[in-house]
C-alpha positions as CSV (number, residue, x, y, z in Angstrom):
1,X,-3.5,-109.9,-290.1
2,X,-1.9,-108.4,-287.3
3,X,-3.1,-107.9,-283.7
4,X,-2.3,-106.5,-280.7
5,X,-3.5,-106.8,-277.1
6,X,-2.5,-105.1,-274.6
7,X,-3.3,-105.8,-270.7
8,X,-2.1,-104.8,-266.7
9,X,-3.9,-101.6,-267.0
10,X,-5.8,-100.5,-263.5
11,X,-6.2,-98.3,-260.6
12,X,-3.3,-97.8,-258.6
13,X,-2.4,-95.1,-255.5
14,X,0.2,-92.5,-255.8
15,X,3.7,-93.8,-255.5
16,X,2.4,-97.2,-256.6
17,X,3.1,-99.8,-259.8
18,X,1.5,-101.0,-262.5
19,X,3.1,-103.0,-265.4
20,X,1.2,-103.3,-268.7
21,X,1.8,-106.2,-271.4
22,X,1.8,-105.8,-274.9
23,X,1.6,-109.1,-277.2
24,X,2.3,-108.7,-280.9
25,X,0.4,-111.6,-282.8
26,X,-0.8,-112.8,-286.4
27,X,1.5,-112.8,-289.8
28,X,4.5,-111.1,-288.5
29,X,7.7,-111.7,-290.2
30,X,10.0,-109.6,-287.9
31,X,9.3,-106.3,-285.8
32,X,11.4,-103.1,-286.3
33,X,10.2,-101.1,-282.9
34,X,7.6,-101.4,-280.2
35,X,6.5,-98.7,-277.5
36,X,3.9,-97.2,-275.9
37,X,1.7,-94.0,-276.2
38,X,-0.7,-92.5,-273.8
39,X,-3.8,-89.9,-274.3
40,X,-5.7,-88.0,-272.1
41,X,-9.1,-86.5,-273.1
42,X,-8.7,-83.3,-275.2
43,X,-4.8,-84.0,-275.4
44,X,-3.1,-85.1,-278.3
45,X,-1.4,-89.0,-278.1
46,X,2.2,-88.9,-276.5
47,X,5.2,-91.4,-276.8
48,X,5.8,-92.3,-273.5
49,X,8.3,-95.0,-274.7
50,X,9.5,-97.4,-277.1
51,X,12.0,-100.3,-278.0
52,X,14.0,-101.0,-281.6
53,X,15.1,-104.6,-282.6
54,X,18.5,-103.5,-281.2
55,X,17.2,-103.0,-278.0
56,X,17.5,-99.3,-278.5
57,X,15.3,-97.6,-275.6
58,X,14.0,-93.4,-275.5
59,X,11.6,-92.4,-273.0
60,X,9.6,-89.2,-272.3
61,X,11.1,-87.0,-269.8
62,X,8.7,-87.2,-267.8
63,X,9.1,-90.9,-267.0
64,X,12.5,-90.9,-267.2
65,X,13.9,-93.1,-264.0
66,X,10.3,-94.2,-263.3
67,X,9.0,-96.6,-266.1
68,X,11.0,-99.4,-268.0
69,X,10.3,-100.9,-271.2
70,X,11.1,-104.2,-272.4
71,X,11.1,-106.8,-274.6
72,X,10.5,-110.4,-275.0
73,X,11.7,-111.1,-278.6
74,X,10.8,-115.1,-278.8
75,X,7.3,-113.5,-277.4
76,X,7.1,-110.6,-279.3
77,X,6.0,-108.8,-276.4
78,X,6.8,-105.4,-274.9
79,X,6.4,-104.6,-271.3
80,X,6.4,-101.0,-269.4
81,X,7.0,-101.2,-265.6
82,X,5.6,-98.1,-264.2
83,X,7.2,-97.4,-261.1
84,X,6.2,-94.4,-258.6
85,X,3.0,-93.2,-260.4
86,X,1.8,-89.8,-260.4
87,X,-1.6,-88.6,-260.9
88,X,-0.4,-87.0,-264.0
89,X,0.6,-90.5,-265.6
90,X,-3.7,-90.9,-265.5
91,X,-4.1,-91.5,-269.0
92,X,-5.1,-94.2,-271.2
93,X,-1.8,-96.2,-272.8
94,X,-2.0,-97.8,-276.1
95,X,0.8,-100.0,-277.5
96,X,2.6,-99.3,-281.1
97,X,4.5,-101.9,-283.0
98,X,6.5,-101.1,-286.2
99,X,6.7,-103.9,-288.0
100,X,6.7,-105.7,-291.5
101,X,3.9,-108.3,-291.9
102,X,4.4,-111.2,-294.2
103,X,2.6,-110.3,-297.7
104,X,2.1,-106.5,-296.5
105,X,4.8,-103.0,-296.6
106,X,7.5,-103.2,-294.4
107,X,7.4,-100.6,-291.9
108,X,3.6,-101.3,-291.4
109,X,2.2,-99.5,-288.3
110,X,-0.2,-101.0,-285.6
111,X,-1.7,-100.1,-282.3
112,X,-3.4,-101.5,-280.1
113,X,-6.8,-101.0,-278.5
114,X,-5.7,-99.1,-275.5
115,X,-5.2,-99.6,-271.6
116,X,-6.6,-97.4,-269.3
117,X,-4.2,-96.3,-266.1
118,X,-5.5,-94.4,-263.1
119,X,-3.4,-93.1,-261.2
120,X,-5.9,-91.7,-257.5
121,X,-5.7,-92.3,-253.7
């Protein structure tokens, strides 16, 4: 089984930063992509950005310049440091991991249970 848990969501002021954790756990035998997604109520879920094994990055416009992803591969965690937030970027962010599970299809996708960002003065 695989799980993932995501944290460092929060309330932050215009212009602030937030950076939210994503920790890939349970029968994993390697990982092919992580990222992150956001949703906002009546909107459908967006890639905001992700990460191959090849440390192969794409980002939304929109946050282009702003937020960074990374990744830990010993750790098998991803990171987004969101940098000059916008009210817009309000929205809650889930983590994705493509990834083949020991005993399971390769190319297995998983998310996780989502973070929620506000972005307010």
């Amino acid at each position: 089984q695989v799980q993932l848990v995501e944290s460092g969501g929060g309330l932050v002021q215009p212009g602030g930063s937030l950076r939210l954790s994503c920790a890939a756990s349970g029968s994993i035998d390697s990982i092919n992509a992580m990222g992150w997604y956001r949703q906002t109520p009546g909107r459908e879920r967006e890639l905001v950005a992700t990460i191959t094994s090849t440390r192969r990055t794409n980002y939304a416009d929109s946050v282009k310049g702003r937020f960074t992803i990374s990744k830990v591969y010993a750790k098998n965690t991803v990171y987004l440091q969101m940098n000059s937030l916008k009210p817009e970027d309000t929205a809650v962010y889930y983590c994705n991991a493509d990834l083949n599970p020991l005993g399971a299809p390769r190319g297995t996708n998983y998310w996780g249970q989502g973070t929620q960002v506000t972005v307010s003065s």
